[in-house]
C-alpha positions as CSV (number, residue, x, y, z in Angstrom):
1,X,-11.4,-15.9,-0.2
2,X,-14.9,-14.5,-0.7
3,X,-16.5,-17.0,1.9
4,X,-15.6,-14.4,5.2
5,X,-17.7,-11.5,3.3
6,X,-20.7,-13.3,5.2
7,X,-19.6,-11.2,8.1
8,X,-22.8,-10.0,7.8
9,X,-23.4,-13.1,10.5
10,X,-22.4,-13.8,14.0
11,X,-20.3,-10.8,14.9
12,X,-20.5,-12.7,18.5
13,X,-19.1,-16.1,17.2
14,X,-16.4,-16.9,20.1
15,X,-12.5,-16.0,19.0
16,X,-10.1,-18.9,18.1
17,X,-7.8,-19.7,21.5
18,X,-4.3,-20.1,19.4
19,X,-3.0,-19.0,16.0
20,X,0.5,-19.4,14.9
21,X,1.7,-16.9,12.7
22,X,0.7,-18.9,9.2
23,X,-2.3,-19.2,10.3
24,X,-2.8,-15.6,10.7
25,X,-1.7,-14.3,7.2
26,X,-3.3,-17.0,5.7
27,X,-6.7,-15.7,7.4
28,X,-6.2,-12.3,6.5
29,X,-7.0,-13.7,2.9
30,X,-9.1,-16.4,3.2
31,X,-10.5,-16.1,6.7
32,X,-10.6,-12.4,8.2
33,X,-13.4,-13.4,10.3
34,X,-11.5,-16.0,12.1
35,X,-8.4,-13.3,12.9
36,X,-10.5,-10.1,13.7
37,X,-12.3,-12.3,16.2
38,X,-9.0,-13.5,17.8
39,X,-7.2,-10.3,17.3
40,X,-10.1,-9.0,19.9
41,X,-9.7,-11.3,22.6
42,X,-5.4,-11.7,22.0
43,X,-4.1,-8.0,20.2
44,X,-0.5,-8.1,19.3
45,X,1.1,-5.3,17.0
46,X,4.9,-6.5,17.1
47,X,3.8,-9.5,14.4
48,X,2.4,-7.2,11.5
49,X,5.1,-4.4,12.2
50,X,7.9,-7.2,11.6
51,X,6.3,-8.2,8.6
52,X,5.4,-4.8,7.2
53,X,9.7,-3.7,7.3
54,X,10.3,-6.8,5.7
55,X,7.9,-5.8,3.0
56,X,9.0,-2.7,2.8
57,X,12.8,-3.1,2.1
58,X,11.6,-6.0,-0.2
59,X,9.9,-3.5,-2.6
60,X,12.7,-1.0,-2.6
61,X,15.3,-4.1,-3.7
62,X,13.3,-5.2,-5.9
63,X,12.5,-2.0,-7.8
64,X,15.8,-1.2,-7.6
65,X,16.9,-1.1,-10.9
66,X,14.2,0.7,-12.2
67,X,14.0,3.2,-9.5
68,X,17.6,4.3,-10.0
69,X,17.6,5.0,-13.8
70,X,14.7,7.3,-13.0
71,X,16.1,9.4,-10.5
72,X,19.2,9.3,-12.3
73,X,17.2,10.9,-15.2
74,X,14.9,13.0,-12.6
75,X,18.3,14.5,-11.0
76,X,20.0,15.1,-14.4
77,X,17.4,17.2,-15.8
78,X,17.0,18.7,-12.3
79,X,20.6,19.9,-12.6
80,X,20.2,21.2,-16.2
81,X,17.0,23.1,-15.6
82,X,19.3,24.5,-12.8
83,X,22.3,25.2,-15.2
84,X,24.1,23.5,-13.1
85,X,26.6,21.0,-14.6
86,X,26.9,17.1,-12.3
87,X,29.4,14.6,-13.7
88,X,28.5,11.1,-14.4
89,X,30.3,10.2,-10.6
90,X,28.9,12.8,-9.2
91,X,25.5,12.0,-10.3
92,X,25.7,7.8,-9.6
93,X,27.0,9.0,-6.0
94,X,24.1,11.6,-5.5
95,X,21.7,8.7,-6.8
96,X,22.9,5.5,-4.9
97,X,23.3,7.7,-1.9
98,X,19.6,8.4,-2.1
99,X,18.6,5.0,-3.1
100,X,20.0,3.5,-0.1
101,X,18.3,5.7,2.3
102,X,15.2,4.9,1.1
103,X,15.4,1.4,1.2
104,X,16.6,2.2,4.8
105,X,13.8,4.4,5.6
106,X,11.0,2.8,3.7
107,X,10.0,0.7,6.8
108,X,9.6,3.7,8.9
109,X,7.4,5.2,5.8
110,X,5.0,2.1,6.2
111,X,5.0,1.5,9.7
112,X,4.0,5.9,9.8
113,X,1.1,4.8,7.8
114,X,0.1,2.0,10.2
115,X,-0.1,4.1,13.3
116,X,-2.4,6.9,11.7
117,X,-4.6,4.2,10.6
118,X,-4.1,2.1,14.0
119,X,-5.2,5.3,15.8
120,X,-7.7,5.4,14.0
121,X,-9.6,2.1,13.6
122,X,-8.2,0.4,16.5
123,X,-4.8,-2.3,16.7
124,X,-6.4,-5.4,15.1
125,X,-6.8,-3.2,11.7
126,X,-2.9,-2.6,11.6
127,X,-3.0,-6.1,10.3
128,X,-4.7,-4.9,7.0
129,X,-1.7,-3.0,6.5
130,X,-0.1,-6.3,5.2
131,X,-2.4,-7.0,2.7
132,X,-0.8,-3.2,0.7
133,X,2.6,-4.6,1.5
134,X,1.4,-8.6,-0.2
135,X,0.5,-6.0,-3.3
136,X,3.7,-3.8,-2.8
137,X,6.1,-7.0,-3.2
138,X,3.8,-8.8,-6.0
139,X,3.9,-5.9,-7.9
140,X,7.5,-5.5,-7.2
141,X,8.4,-9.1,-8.7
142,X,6.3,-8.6,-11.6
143,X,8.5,-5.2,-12.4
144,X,11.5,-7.2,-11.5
145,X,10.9,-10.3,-13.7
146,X,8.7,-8.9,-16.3
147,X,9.8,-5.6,-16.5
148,X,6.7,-3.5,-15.8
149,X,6.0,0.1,-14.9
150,X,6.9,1.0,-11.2
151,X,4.5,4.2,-11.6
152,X,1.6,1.9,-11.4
153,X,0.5,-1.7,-10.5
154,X,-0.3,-4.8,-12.7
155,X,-3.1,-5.3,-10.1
156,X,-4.9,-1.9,-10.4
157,X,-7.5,-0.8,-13.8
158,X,-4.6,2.0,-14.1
159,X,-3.0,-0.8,-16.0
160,X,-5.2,-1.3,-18.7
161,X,-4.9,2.3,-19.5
162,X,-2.6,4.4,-21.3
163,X,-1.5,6.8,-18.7
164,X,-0.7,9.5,-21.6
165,X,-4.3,9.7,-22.7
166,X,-6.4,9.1,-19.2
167,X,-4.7,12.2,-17.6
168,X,-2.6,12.4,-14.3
169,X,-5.9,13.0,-12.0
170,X,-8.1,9.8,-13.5
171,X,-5.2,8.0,-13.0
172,X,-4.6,8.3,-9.4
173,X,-8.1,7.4,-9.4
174,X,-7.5,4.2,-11.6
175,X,-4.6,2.8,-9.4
176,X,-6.8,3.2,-6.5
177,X,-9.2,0.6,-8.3
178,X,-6.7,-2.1,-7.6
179,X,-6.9,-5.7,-6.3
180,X,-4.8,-5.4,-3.0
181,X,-6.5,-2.1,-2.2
182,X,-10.0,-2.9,-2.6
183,X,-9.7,-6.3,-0.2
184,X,-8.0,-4.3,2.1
185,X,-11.2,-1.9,2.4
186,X,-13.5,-4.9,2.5
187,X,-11.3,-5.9,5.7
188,X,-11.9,-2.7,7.1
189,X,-15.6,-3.0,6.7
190,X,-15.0,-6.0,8.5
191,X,-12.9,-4.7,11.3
192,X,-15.9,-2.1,12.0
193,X,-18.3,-4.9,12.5
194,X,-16.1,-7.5,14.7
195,X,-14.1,-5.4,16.7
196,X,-16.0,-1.9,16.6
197,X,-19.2,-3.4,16.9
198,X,-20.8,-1.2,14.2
199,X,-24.1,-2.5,12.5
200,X,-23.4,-3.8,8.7
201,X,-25.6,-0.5,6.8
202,X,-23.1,1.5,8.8
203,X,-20.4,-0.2,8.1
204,X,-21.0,-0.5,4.4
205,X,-21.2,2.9,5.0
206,X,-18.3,4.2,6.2
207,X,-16.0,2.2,4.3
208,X,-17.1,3.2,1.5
209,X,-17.0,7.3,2.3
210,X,-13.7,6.9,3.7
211,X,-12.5,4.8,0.2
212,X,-13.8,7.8,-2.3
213,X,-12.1,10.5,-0.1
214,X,-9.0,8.9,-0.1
215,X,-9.4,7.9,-3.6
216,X,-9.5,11.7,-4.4
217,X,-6.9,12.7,-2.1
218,X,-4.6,10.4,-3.8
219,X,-5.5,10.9,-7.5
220,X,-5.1,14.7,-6.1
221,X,-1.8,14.0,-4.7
222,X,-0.9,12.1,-8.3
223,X,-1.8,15.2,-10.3
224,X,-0.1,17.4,-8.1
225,X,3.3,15.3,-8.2
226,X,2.6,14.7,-12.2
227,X,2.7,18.5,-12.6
228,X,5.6,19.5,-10.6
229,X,8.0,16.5,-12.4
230,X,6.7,17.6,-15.5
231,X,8.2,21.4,-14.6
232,X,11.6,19.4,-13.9
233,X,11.7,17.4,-17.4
């Protein structure tokens, strides 16, 4: 996989004339290069949108199960904070009701992400948005099969931690540290220097800035959300 991070070399090789769709998911992991370089002469968006929905409802399916029982629990205690009363009915209803909108929706959540980021770094980076969804569904499996936590990936140091004792801020920063995510910022790195045509110190740069501010922003975000269920519970 690691071969491509000589990107550091011919940024002017010439761009791949065909590339069936295998062949373009399988470079994303093991041969970037190859796909940023034919990406730039031959952009296409449709490809990576498909395969981001699909994704996307995957994820939701398979943390199904787990999903529901906590906003069954989230909604309960919501209610009784409330002193409201909810039946059992009621409450299953209110929770499937939800459930299914989201698996509905969660394409559109993914494919909102894509187009800041799209804007931002130009079309052939919306491909990098797979590599989060390859991590969304492998995560999702390993919840599904081997029961694991949906509030943070096997794949990211969060794992390794007790989330009671790091704290809700460290640990948005310690699922940030995660396989999927990390691969996808050395991509971006990449994308900079075949398809913006910025020098590799810049690059280097860059990436990296842009990985420790949303690193923060997202730990922030965890913290914030950590607080406000904790209000409800």
């Amino acid at each position: 996989m690691y071969d491509d991070l000589g990107f550091l070399e011919d940024s002017e090789q010439k761009a791949p004339e065909k590339m069936n769709i295998f062949a373009r998911v399988g470079n994303l992991f093991f041969s970037p290069k190859k796909l940023f370089l034919f990406i730039r002469e031959k952009p296409t968006l449709l490809f990576p949108l498909i395969i981001m929905s699909i994704g996307a409802v995957a994820y939701q399916l398979l943390i199904w199960e787990q999903s529901r029982k906590l906003q069954m629990d989230i909604t309960y205690n919501t209610y009784q904070n409330m002193g409201m009363s909810i039946t059992p009915d009621q409450l299953e209803a209110m929770v499937d009701a939800g459930m299914i909108t989201s698996v509905i929706t969660a394409p559109l959540g993914v494919i909102a992400s894509w187009a800041i980021i799209t804007l931002i770094f130009y079309a052939v980076l919306a491909y990098i948005s797979i590599i989060s969804v390859v991590g969304m569904v492998l995560n999702g499996l390993y919840v599904y099969f081997m029961g694991g936590s949906i509030t943070t990936y096997v794949t990211s140091v969060s794992s390794l931690f007790d989330q009671g004792t790091t704290g809700a801020f460290l640990n948005g920063i310690l699922l940030n540290i995660e396989v999927f995510n990390i691969w996808a910022y050395v991509l971006y790195g990449m994308g900079f220097i075949y398809v913006g045509g910025v020098d590799k110190r810049r690059s280097a740069i860059v990436t990296s800035v842009i990985f420790i501010l949303f690193t923060l922003a997202a730990a922030g975000l965890t913290s914030l959300s950590s607080s406000l269920l904790g209000g409800l519970m």
